[in-house]
C-alpha positions in Angstrom: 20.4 -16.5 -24.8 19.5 -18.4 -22.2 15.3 -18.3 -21.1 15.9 -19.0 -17.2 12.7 -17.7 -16.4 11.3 -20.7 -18.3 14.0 -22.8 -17.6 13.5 -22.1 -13.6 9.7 -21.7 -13.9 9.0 -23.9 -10.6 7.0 -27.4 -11.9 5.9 -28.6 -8.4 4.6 -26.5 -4.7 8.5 -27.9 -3.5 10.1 -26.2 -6.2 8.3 -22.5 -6.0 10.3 -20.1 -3.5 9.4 -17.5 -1.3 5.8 -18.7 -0.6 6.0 -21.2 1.7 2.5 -19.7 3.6 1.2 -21.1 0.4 3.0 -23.8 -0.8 4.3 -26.1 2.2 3.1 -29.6 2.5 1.2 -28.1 4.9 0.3 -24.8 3.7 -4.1 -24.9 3.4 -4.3 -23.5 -0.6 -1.5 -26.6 -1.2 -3.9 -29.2 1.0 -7.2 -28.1 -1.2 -5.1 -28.4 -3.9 -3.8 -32.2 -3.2 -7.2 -33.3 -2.5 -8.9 -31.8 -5.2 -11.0 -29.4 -3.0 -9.6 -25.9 -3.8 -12.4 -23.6 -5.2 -12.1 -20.6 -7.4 -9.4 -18.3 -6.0 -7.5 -15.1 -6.5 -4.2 -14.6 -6.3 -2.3 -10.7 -5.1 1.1 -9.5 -4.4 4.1 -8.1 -6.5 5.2 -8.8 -9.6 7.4 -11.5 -10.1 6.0 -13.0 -6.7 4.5 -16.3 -8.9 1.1 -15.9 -9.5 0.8 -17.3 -12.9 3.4 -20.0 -12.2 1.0 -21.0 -8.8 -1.5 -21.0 -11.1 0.3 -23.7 -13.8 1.0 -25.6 -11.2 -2.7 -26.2 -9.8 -3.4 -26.9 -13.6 -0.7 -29.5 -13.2 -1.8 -31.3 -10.2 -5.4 -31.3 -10.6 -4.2 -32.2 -14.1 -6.4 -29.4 -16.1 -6.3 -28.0 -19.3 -5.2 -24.8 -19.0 -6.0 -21.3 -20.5 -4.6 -18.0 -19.9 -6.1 -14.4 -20.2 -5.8 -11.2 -19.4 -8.6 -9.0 -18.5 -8.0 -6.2 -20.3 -8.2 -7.9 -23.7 -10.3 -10.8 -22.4 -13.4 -11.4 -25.0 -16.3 -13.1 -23.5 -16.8 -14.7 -26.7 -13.5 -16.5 -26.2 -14.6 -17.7 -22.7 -18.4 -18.8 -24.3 -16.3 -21.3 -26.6 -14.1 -23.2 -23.8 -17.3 -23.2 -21.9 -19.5 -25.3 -24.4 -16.3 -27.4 -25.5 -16.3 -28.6 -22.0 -20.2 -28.5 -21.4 -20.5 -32.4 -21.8 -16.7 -33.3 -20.8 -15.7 -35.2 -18.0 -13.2 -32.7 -17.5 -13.1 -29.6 -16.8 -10.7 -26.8 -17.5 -8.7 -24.2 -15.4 -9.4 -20.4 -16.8 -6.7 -18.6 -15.1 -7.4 -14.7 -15.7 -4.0 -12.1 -15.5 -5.0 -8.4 -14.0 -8.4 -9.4 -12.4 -9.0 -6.3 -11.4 -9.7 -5.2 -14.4 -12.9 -7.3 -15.4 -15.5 -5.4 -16.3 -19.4 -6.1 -14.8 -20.3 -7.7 -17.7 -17.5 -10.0 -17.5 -17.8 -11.3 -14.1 -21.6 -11.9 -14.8 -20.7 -14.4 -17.8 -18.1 -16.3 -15.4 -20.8 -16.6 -12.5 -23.2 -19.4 -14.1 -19.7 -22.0 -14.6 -18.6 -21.1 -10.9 -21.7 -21.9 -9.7 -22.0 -25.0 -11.3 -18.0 -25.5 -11.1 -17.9 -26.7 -14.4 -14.7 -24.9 -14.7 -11.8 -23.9 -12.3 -11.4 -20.1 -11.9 -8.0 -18.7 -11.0 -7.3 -15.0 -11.1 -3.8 -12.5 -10.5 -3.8 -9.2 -9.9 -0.8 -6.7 -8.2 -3.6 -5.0 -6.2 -6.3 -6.9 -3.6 -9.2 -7.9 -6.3 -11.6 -8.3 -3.7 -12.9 -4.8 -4.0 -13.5 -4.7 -7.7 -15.3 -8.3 -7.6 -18.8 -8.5 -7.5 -20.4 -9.7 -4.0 -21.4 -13.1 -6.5 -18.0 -14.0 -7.1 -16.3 -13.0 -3.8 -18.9 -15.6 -2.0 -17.9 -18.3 -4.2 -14.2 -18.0 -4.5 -10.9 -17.7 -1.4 -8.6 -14.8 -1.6 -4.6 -16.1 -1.1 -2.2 -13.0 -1.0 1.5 -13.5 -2.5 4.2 -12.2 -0.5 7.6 -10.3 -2.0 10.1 -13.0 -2.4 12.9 -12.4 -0.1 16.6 -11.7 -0.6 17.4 -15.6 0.8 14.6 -17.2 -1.8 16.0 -14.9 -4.4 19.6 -16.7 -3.7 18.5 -19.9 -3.1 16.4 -19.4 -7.1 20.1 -17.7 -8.4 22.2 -20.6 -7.5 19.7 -23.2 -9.6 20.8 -21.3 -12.7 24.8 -22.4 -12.2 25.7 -19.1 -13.2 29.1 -17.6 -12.2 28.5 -13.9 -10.8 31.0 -12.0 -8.5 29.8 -11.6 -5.1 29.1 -7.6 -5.2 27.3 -8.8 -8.4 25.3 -11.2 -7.0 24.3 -9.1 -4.0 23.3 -6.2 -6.5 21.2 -8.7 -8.4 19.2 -10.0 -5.5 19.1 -6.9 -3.7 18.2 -4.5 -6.9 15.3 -6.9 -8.4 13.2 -5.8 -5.3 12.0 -8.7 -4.7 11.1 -10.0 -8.4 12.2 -13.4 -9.7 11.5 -12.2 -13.0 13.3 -9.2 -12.7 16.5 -11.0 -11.7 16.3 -13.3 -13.9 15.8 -11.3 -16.8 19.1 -9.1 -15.8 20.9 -12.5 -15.3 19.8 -13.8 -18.8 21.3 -10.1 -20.8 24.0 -10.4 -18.9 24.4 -14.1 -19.5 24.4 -13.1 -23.4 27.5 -10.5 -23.4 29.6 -13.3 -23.0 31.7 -11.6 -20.4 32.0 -12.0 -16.6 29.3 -10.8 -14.7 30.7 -8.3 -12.5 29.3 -5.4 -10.8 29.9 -3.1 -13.1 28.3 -5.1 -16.2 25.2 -5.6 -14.2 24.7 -1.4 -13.4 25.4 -1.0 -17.0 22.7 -3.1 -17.4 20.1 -1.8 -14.6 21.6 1.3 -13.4 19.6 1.7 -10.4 17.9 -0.6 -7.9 14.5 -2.1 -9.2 11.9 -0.3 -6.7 8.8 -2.2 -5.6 7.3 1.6 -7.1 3.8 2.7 -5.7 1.2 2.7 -8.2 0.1 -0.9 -7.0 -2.7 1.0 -4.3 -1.2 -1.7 -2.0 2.3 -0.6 -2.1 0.9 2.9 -2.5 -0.7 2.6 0.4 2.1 1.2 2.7 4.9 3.0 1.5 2.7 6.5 2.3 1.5 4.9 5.5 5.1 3.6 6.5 6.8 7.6 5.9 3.8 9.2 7.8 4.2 6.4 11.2 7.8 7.0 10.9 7.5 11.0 11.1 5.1 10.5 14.0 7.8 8.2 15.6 10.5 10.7 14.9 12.8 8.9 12.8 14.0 10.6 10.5 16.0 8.2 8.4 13.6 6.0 8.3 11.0 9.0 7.0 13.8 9.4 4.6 14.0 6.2 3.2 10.1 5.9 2.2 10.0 9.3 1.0 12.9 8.2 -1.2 10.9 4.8 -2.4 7.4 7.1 -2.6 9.8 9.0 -5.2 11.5 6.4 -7.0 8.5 4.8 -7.4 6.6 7.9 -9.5 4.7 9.1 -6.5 3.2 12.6 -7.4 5.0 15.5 -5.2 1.9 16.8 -4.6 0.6 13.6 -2.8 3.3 13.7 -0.8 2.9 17.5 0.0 -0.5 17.2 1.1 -0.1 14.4 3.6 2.5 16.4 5.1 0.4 19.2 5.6 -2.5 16.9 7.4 0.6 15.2 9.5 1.5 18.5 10.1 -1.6 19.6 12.0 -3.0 15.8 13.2 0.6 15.0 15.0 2.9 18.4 15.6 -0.2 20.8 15.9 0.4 23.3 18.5 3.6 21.9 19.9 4.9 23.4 16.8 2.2 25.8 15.2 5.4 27.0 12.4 4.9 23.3 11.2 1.6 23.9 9.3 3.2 27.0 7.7 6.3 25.4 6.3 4.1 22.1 5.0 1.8 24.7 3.1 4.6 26.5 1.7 6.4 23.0 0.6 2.5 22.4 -1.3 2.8 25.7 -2.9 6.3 25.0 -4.1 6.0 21.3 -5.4 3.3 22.7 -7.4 5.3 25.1 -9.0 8.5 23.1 -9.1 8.0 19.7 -10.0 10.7 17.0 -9.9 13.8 16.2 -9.1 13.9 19.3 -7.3 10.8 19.1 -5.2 12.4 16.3 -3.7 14.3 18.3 -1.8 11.6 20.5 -0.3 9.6 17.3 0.5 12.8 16.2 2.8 13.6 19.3 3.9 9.5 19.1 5.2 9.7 15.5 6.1 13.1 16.2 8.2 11.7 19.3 10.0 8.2 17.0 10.9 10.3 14.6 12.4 12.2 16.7 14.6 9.2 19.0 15.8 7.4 17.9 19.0 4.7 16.1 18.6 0.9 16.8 19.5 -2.6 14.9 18.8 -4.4 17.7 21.0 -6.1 19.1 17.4 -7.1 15.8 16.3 -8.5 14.4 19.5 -10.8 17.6 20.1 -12.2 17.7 17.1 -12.9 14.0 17.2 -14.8 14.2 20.5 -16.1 17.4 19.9 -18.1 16.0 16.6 -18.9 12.8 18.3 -20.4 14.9 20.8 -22.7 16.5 18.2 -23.8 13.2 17.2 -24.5 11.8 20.0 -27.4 14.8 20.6 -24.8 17.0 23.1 -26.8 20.2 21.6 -26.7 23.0 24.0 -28.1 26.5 23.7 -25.8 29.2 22.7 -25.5 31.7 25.8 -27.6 35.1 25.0 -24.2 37.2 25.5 -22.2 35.6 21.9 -25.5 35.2 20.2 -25.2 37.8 17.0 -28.0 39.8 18.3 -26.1 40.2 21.7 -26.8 41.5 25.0 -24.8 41.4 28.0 -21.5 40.3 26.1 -18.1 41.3 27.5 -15.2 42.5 24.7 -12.6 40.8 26.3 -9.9 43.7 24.7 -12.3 46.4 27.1 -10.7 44.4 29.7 -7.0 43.9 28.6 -7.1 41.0 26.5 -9.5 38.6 28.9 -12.3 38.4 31.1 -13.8 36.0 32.6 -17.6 34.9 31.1 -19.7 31.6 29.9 -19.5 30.6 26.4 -21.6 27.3 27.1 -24.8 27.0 28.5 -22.9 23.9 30.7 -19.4 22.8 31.2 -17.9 20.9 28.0 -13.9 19.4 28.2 -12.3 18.4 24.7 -9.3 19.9 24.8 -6.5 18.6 26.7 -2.9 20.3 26.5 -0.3 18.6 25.9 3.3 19.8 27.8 4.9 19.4 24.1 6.8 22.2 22.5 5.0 25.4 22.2 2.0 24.0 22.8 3.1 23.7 26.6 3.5 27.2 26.9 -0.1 27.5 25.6 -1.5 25.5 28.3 0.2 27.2 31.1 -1.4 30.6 29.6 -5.2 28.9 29.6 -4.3 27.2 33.1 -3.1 31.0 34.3 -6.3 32.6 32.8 -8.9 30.1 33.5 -7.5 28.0 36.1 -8.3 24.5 36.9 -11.7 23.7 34.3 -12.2 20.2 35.5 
C-alpha cells in the first residue's frame, strides 16, 4: 500500500500547502528561517494542518539534526543526553516537541538554560494555543505562529500530486469529508488505493461513512464552534444556528454544555421580549440531563430554533452591567426609611390597586431602558403608563 503521507510529506516552504501566511517567500517565520534568525517557536492549529512537517523542514534548511518528542512521554533524561552530546559541538540540534501543551513545570524549567543560551533550536506543536500553559520564561524567549485549516483548493491541489484516479463525487467527498486534514485524506486515499478497485463514491463512504468533523475538544475549535452557534442565534439565523449545533454534536460536545449556554443566551439576548424563552431553555437542561444523546439533539434544536426566531432583547444584560458598575464606582445611596425592614411610612402598593406612586431611591437612578421588542414592548408601555416619562 501506498504511504502518500510520506510520499507527499512537503520537502521545501514551496512544496507545503495551505500556509502560505507562513510559508511564502515572503512570509516573516520563512524569512527568519532563510537567514538563520528564527528563534524558538510554537506552532497551533488542526490536525493534519503541518506542524511537524514545518517543523522538518526548518531542520532541513538550517540543516539541523533533528529529534522528535512528544510531551506526554517526553523524559528529561532523554533531553539531558542530546544536551551534553552537543555541549561542545559546532552544531546545534533542533528538539521539536509534539502536544506542547502538555509539558509539565518541571519540564519547561530543564529546556530554559539551552534557550537561553540557544545552544539548541526549540520547536513545539500543539492543536490548542500553548501560550497559556508556557511558563512567562519560555513565552519571552520564543514567537507563537498559528497553522490555519488547509482549505478545500490546497487539499486538491495536494490530491492531484498523488496521480491517483478518483471519480469526481469521490474526489469532492474526499476533500470535502477530511475537514480540512491532509492526513486524513490521505490516509482514506491510501485504504482505498489498496482494494484495488475504482475509487468511487460509494467505496470511499464504505470507507469513512460520515464527513471527518474538525470536532470540539481542541478548546480552540471548542470555543468557536460554541461562539459561532450563540452569534448566529443572536443574529437570527437559524440555519446557520443549525449547522454549529450540528458540528458542536458531531464533534462530542456534551448536551449539557450546549443546554446551559442556551439558557444564558436565553436571558442575555431574548430576555423580556420573550420572557417563555428562559422557561423552555430550562426545561431543554432538565431534559438533556435526563435524556442523553442522539435524542437530546432534538430538544437542543427544537431550543436553538425557537431562540432564533424569538425577538431579541439585551435590556437584562445592560442593567445589570451598569447597575454593578455603578456600585463600583462608589454610587451607594441610602435606602429610603419607607422599604427599610423596620418600616415606616411605606405604601402596599395592592392597598392601592396594584400601584402607587412613592420613592424607592434616595435620588434618581436610570439603568433600565425598554426595548419596543416582543413582549417586552408591551412592558414598557405599562411602566411609561404608570410612571410616566423618568428621564
Amino acid at each position: 500500500m501506498a504511504d502518500f503521507t510520506y510520499l507527499l510529506r512537503p520537502k521545501t516552504f514551496d512544496e507545503v500547502v495551505g500556509q502560505n501566511h507562513l510559508c511564502s517567500p515572503d512570509a516573516p517565520l520563512r524569512s527568519l528561517c532563510e537567514s538563520n534568525n528564527l528563534p524558538h517557536s510554537f506552532f497551533y492549529g488542526p490536525p493534519g494542518s503541518g506542524k511537524t512537517t514545518l517543523a522538518r523542514i526548518i531542520a532541513s534548511v538550517l540543516e539541523m539534526p533533528f529529534y522528535e518528542f512528544n510531551a506526554t512521554s517526553l523524559k528529561i533524561e532523554n533531553l539531558r543526553k542530546i544536551f551534553d552530546q552537543y555541549e561542545n559541538s559546532l552544531t546545534k540540534p533542533l528538539i521539536f516537541i509534539d502536544e506542547v501543551h502538555r509539558l509539565a513545570k518541571n519540564q519547561q524549567e530543564v529546556l530554559l538554560p539551552v534557550m537561553e543560551k540557544n545552544s539548541v533550536l526549540v520547536i513545539g506543536a500543539s492543536t490548542e494555543n500553548p501560550y497559556f500553559s508556557l511558563t512567562a520564561a519560555m513565552r519571552s524567549r520564543s514567537l507563537l505562529f498559528e497553522l490555519q485549516t488547509i482549505g478545500y483548493d490546497a487539499l486538491e491541489d495536494l490530491l492531484a500530486r498523488t496521480s491517483v484516479v478518483v471519480e469526481d463525487d469521490a474526489r469532492e467527498y474526499l476533500i470535502a469529508s477530511s475537514g480540512g486534514d491532509a492526513r486524513a485524506m490521505l490516509k482514506l486515499l491510501e485504504a482505498a488505493s489498496a482494494l484495488n478497485k475504482p475509487i468511487t463514491l460509494t467505496l470511499l463512504k464504505s470507507l469513512r461513512p460520515a464527513a471527518q468533523s474538525l470536532g470540539s475538544s481542541e478548546a480552540g475549535v471548542h470555543y468557536d464552534l460554541a461562539s459561532a452557534m450563540i452569534k448566529s442565534i443572536r443574529g437570527s439565523d437559524a440555519d446557520a444556528a443549525i449547522y454549529y449545533l450540528a458540528r458542536l454534536i458531531e464533534g462530542g460536545e456534551p448536551p449539557e454544555f450546549i443546554a446551559r449556554r442556551l439558557v444564558i443566551l436565553s436571558s442575555e439576548d431574548v430576555g423580556n421580549a420573550n420572557p417563555q424563552a428562559l422557561t423552555l431553555c430550562t426545561s431543554a437542561m432538565t431534559s438533556v440531563k435526563m435524556i442523553g444523546y442522539p435524542e437530546s439533539r432534538i430538544i437542543l434544536a427544537q431550543a436553538v430554533i425557537y431562540l432564533c426566531a424569538s425577538p431579541k432583547s439585551n435590556t437584562a444584560y445592560n442593567a445589570i452591567n451598569a447597575a454593578q458598575q455603578a456600585v463600583k464606582n462608589g454610587v451607594i445611596l441610602e435606602i429610603p426609611e419607607p422599604i427599610r425592614q423596620q418600616h415606616k411610612g411605606y405604601l402596599y402598593p395592592h392597598d392601592f390597586g396594584g400601584w402607587v406612586k412613592q420613592n424607592y431611591l434616595s435620588k434618581p437612578l436610570k439603568f433600565v431602558e425598554f426595548k419596543n421588542s416582543g413582549y417586552e414592548g408591551k412592558m414598557g408601555e405599562w411602566m411609561e403608563k404608570v410612571w410616566g416619562s423618568r428621564g
